[in-house]
N, C-alpha and C positions, 0 to 999 in steps of 0.2 A: 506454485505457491499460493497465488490466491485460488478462493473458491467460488467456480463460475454460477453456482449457485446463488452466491451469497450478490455477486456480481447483476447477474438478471432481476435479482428482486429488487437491488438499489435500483436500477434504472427501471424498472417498471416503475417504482413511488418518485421519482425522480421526473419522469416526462409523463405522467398524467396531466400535466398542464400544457406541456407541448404537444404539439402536434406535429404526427411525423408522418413524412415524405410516403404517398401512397406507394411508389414503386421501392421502399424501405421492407425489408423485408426484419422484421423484430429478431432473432434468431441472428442475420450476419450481424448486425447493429450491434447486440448482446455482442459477439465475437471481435466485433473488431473494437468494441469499447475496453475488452477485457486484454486484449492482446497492449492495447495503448498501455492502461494503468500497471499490466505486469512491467513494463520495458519500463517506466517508468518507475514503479517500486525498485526495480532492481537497482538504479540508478541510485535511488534516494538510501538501500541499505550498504550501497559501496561507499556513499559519500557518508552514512553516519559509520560507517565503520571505520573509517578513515579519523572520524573526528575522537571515537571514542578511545580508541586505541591511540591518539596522537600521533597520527602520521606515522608509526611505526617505532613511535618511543613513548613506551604504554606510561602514564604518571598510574601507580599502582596503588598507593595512595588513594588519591580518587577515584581508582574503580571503585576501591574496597568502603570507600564511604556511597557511593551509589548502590553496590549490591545491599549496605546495610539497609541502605533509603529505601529501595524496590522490596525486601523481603519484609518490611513491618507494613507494607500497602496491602499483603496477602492477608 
């Protein structure tokens, strides 16, 4: 889901202040920062779906005033 791309170039403008660990190799670093924030996202899009849908008693009502809300941002 995410894009490791988009991943390595946050953390390069991210730790130009830091200074990293000689035996740090940039590349695992990259991998293992991206692997964190996917496990994480996925966590954060089950718990917002959880909330958007009501626990599984969708109020339709306020979906349908947030799709209106979301489609005039476009």
């Amino acid at each position: 889901m995410l894009d490791r791309k988009a991943v390595r170039e946050f953390l390069e403008e991210e730790l130009e202040e830091i200074e990293i660990s000689k035996d740090m190799f940039k590349e695992v670093l990259v991998e293992a920062f991206y692997k964190y924030v996917e496990d994480d996202y996925y966590e954060w899009l089950k718990d917002n779906f959880k909330t958007f849908f009501n626990y599984g008693n969708p109020d339709w009502l306020w979906i349908r005033k947030r799709i209106k809300k979301y489609r005039g941002m476009t």
